[in-house]
C-alpha positions as CSV (number, residue, x, y, z in Angstrom):
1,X,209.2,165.8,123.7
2,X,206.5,165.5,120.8
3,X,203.0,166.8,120.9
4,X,200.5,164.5,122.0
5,X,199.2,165.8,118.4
6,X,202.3,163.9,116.9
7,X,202.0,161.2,118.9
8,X,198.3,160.2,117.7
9,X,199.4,160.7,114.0
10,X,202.7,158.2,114.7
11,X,200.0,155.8,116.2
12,X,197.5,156.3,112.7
13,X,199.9,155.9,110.7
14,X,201.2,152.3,112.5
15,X,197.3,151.4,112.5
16,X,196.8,152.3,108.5
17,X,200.1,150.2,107.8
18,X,198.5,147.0,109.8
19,X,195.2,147.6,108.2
20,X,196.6,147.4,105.0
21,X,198.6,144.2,105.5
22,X,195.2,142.4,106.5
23,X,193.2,143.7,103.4
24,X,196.1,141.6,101.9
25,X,195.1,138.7,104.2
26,X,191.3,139.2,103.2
27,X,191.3,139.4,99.8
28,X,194.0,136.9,98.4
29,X,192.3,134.0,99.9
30,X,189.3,134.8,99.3
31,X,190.5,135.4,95.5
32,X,192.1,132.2,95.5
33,X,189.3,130.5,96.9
34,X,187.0,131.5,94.2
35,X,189.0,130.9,91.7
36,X,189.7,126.9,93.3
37,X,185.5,126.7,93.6
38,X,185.3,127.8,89.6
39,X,183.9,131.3,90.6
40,X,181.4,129.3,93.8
41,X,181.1,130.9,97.0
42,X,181.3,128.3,99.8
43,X,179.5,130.9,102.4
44,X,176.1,130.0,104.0
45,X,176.1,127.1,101.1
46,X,174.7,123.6,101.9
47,X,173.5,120.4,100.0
48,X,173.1,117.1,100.6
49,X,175.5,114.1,100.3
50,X,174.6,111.0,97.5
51,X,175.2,107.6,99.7
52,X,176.1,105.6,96.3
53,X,179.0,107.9,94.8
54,X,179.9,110.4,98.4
55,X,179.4,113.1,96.3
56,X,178.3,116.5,97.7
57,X,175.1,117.6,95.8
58,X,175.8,121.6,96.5
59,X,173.4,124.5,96.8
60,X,175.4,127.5,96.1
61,X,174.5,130.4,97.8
62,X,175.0,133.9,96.4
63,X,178.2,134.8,95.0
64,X,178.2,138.3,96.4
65,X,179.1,136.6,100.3
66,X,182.5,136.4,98.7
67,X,182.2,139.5,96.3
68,X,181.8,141.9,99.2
69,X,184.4,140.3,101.5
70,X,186.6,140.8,98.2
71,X,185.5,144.3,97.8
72,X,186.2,145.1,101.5
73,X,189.5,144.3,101.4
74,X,190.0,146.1,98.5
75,X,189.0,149.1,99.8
76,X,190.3,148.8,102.8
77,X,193.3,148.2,101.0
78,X,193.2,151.5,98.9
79,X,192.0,153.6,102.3
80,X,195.1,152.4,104.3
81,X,197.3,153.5,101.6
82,X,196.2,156.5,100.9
83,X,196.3,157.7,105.0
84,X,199.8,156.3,104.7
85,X,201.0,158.4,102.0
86,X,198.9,161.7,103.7
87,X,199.8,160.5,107.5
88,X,203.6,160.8,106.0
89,X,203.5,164.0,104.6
90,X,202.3,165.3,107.7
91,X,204.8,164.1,109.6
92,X,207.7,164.7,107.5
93,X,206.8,168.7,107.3
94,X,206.0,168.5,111.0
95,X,202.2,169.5,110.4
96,X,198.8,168.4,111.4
97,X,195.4,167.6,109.4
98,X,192.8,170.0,109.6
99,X,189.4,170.1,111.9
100,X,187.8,168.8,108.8
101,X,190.1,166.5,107.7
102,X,190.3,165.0,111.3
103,X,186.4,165.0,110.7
104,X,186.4,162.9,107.5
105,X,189.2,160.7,109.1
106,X,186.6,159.9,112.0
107,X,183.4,159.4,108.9
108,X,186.2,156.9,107.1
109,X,186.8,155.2,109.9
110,X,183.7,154.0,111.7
111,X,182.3,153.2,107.9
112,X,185.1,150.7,107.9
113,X,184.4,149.6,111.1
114,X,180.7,148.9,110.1
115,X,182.4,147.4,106.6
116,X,184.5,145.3,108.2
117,X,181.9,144.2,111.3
118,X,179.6,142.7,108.3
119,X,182.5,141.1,106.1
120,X,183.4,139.6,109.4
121,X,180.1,138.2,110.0
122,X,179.7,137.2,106.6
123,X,182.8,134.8,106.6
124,X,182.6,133.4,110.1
125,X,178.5,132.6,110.0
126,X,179.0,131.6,106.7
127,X,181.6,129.0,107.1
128,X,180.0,127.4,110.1
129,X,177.3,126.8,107.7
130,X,179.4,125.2,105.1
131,X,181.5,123.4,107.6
132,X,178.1,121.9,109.2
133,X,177.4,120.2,105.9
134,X,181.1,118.7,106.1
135,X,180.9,117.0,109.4
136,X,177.8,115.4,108.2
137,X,180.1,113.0,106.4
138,X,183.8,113.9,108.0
139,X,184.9,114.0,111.2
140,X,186.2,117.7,111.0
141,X,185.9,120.3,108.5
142,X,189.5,120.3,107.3
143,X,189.0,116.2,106.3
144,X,186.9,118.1,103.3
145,X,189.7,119.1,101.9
146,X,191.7,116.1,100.8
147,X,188.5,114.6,99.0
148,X,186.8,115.2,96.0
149,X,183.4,116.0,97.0
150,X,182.3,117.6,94.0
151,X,183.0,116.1,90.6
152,X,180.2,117.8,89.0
153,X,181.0,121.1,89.5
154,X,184.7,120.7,89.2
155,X,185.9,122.4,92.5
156,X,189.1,122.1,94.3
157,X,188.5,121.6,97.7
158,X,192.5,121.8,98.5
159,X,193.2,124.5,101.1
160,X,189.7,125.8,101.4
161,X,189.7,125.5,105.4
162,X,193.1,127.5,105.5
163,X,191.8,130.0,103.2
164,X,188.7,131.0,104.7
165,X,190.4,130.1,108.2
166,X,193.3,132.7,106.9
167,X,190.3,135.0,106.0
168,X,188.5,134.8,109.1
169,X,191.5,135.7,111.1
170,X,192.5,138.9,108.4
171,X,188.9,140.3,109.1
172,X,188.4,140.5,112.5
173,X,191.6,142.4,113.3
174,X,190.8,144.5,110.6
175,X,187.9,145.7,112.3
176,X,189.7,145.9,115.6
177,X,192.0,147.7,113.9
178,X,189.4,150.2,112.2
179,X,187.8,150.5,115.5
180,X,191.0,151.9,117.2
181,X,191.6,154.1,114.2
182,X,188.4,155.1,114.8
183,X,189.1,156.4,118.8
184,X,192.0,158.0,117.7
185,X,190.4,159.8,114.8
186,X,187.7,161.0,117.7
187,X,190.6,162.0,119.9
188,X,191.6,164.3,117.6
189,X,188.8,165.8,116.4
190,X,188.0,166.0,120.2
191,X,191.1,168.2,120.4
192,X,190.9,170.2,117.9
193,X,187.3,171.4,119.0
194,X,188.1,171.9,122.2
195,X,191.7,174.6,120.9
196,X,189.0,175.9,118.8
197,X,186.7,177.0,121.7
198,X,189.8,178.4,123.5
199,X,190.5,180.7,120.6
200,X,187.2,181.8,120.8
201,X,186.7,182.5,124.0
202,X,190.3,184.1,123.8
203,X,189.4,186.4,121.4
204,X,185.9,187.5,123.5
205,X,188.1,188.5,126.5
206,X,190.8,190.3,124.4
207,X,188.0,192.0,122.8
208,X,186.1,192.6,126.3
209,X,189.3,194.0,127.7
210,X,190.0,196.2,124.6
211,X,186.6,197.5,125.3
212,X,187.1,198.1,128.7
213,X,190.6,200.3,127.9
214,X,188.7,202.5,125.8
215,X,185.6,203.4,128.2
216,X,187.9,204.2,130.4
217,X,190.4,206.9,128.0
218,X,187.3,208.7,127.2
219,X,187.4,212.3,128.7
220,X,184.7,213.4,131.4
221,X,183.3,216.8,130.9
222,X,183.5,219.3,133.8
223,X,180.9,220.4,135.9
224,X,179.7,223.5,135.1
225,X,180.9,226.6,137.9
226,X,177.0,227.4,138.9
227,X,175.6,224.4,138.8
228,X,171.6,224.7,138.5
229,X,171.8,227.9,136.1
230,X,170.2,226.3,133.2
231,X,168.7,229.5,131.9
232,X,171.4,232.0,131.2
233,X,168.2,234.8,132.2
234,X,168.9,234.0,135.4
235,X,172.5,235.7,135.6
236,X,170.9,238.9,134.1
237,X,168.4,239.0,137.1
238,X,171.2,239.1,139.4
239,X,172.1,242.9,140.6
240,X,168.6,244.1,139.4
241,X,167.5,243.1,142.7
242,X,167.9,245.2,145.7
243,X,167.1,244.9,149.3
244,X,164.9,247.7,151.5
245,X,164.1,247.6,154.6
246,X,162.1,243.9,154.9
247,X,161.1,244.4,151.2
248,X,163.2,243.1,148.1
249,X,162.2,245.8,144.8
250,X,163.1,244.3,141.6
251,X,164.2,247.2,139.0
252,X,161.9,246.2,136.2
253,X,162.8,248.9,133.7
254,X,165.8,246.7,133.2
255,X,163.9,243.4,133.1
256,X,165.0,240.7,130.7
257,X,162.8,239.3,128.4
258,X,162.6,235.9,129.6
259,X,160.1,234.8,126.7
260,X,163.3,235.6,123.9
């Protein structure tokens, strides 16, 4: 039976491999896109519509809507197949990332997730903006397409609803993706912290223990044979003294010098 360890990786590695096939989703039709609108970026852009000719007058918002969807899913893109390539390795030497590898896996992910989260936001709000202008004059937002609303600017309005629709769908499973990528990667890193406090605390009881062993190997002294004789005078003093009568006489020609 694998290690729940393995299991997560086999699991990351499935999640990189789905990320990287919706980067694709983001960023080829957002390319193409551009490239139809002659470098234009139909997010948050509006206008007005001429009653004589039915040409869209447009008011093109900022080009870097589309730039940073683009650059999310290039990144993204590069991200998921660099995990790939490491997430295989792994597994094909039947090892495991590091505590700090696991922690720049969890850093990686939730800044995609955040990425993601605001390229998602940036294409759906965006293109309810530009499909409010459309209705204004259609009865839906995909009637846009097969008419030439823009002469002036030379666009080609041909496939822009599946392209952003195609877009919208790529980026909000990416960053459903990137957020379950993101649990796992906290999983892990929740694992290895917790096998790193076991050690420790491992090591403070084999070293308490060790401790312990030794105290108790140490050799007592012995007790002395009189105990209480602290001054070895004392002894001397003994068979000096002598008993007569109800009187004890001390024999003090051989007294001891106690001062020496």
């Amino acid at each position: 039976m694998p290690e729940p360890t393995n299991i997560i990786l086999y699991i990351q590695l499935s999640g990189y491999c789905i990320a990287a096939i919706l980067s694709l989703c983001i960023t080829i039709p957002m390319s193409m896109h551009q490239e139809n609108f002659q470098g234009h970026c139909l997010l948050f852009t509006t206008g007005e519509w001429r009653e004589k000719d039915g040409q869209f007058v447009v008011n093109w918002a900022s080009q870097a809507y589309c730039n940073f969807t683009i650059f999310v899913g290039v990144v993204m893109f590069v991200i998921s197949a660099t995990q790939i390539y490491r997430i295989s390795v792994f597994l094909y030497k039947g090892k495991d990332s590091s505590f700090f590898s696991a922690f720049v896996d969890v850093i990686s992910s939730v800044f995609m997730c955040s990425m993601t989260l605001t390229a998602a936001l940036f294409i759906t709000l965006g293109f309810d903006v530009w499909c409010g202008e459309m209705t204004r004059r259609f009865e839906s937002c995909a009637d846009a397409t097969e008419n030439d609303i823009d002469r002036a600017d030379g666009i080609e309005p041909k496939g822009f609803y599946m392209q952003m629709f195609t877009a919208q769908f790529g980026v909000w499973l990416s960053w459903a993706t990137w957020c379950g990528l993101s649990v796992f990667a906290l999983l892990k890193l929740c694992r290895y912290h917790q096998q790193e406090n076991i050690r420790v605390s491992m090591a403070k009881e084999r070293k308490r223990l060790i401790n312990e062993d030794l105290v108790q190997e140490v050799p007592h002294p012995l007790p002395s044979a009189r105990p209480g004789r602290d001054n070895p005078a004392q002894e001397n003093i003994r068979g000096q003294v002598t008993l007569q009568g109800n009187q004890i006489v001390v024999d003090v020609t051989n007294r001891p010098d106690l001062l020496n």
